[in-house]
C-alpha positions as CSV (number, residue, x, y, z in Angstrom):
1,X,-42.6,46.5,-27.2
2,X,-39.6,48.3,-25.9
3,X,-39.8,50.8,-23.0
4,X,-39.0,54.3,-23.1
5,X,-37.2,54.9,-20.0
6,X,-34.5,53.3,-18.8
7,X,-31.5,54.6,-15.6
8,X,-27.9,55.2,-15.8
9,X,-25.3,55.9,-12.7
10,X,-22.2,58.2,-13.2
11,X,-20.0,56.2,-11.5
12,X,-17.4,57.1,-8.6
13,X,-14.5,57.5,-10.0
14,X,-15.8,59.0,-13.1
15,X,-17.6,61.8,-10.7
16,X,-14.2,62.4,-9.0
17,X,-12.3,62.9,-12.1
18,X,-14.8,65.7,-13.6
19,X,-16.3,63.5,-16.3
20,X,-20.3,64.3,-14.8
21,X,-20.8,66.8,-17.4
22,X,-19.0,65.3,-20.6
23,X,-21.1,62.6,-20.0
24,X,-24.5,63.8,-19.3
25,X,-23.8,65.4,-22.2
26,X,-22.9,62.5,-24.7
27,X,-26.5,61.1,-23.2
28,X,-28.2,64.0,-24.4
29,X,-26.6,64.2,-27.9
30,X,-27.6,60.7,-28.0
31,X,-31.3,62.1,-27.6
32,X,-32.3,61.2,-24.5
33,X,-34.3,63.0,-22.3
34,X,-32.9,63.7,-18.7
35,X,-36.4,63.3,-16.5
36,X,-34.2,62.7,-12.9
37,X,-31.2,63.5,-11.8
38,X,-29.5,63.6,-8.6
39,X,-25.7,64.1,-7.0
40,X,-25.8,61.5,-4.0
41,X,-23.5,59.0,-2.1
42,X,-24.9,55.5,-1.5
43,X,-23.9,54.4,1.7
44,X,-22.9,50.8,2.0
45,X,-26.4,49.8,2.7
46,X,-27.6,51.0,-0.2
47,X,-25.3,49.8,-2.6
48,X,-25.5,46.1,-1.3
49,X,-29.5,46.6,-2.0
50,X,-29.2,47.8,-5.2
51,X,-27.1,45.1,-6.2
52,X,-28.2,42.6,-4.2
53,X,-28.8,40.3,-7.8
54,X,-25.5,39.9,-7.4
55,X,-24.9,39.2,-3.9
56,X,-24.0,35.6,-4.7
57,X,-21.4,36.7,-7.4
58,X,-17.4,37.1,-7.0
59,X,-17.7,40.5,-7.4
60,X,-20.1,41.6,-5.1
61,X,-18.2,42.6,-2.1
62,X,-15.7,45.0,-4.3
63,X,-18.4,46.0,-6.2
64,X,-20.6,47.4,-3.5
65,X,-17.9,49.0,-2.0
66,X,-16.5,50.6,-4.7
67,X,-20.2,52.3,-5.6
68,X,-20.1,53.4,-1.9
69,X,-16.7,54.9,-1.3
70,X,-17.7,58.3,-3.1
71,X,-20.3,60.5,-4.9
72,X,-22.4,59.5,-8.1
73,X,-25.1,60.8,-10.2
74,X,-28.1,59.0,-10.5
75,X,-30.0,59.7,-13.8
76,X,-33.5,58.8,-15.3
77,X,-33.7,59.0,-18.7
78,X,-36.7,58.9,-21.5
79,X,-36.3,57.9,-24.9
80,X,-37.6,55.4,-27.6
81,X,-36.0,52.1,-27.0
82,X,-34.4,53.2,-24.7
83,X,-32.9,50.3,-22.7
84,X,-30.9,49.3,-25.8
85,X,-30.3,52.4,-27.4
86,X,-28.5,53.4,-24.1
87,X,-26.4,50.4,-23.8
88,X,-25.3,50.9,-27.4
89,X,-24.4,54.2,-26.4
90,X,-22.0,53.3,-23.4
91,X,-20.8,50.1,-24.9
92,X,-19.3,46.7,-23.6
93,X,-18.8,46.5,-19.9
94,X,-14.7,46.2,-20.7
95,X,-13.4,49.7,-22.3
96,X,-11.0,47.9,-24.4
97,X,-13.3,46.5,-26.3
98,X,-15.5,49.4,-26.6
99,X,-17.0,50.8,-29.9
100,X,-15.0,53.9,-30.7
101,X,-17.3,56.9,-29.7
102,X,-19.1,55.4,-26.8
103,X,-19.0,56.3,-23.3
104,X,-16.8,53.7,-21.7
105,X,-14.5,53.7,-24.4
106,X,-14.0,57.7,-23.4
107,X,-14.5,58.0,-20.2
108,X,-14.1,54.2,-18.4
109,X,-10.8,53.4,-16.4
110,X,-11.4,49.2,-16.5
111,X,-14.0,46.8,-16.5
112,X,-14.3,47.4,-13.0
113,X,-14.5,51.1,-13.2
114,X,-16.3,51.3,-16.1
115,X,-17.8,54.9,-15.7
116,X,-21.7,54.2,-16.1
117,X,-24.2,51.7,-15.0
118,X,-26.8,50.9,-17.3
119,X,-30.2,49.4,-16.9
120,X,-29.9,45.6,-18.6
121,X,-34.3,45.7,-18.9
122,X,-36.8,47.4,-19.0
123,X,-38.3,45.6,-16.0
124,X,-34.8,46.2,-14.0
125,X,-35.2,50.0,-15.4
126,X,-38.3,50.7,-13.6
127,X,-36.9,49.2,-10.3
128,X,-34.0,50.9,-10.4
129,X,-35.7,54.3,-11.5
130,X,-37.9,53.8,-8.1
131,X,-35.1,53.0,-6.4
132,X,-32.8,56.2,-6.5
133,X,-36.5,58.7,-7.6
134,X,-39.6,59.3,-5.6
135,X,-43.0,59.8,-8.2
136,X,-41.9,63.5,-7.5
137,X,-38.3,63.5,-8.5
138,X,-39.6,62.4,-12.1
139,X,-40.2,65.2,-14.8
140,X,-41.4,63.6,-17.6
């Protein structure tokens, strides 16, 4: 059975270009339910153990120090299938091949800077949620 919670990460350059807001709120017309939230700025540390799935991956380096050069938002979210509805709703990693209407096709710069992270599990949900949310961060 599908989970009902699931993470998301406003990503750096969408936080320094104002989009924060436009997107929250294209997750909540979406209909999901915002149960954490936080503005922070991973340090370098952080980002590598975050992604550290992908420490043997090409990308790694850049992409670790990319989420580390500025401020994100960290977001927990609540909803039924939520995992897959969410990823529907920011759509393929690449913008320009986006569905019209979802949030990368809006609001992402590249591949690279694609604007949101979403959870890929529900197993990879729940660690990520514990990463960024202590038990009483979570309002759910």
């Amino acid at each position: 059975m599908a989970g009902n919670r699931t993470f998301t990460m406003i990503k750096p350059e969408a936080v320094a270009k104002g989009y924060a807001g436009k997107i929250l709120d294209h997750i909540i017309t979406g209909g999901f339910k915002v149960i954490a939230m936080k503005f922070t700025h991973l340090t370098l540390q952080q980002a590598q153990a975050f992604y550290a799935v992908h420490k043997e991956r090409p990308f790694y380096v850049e992409l670790t120090e990319y989420m580390s050069e500025s401020p994100i938002v960290v977001i927990a979210l609540e909803k039924d299938n939520a995992v897959a509805d969410f990823r529907t709703l920011v759509g393929s990693t690449d913008p320009n091949e986006a569905n019209e209407g979802t949030i990368r096709k809006r609001f992402a710069e590249s591949k690279a800077k694609n604007a949101v992270h979403g959870s890929d599990s529900d197993e990879n949900a729940a660690v990520e949620i514990k990463f960024h949310f202590k038990d009483n961060e979570i309002f759910a």
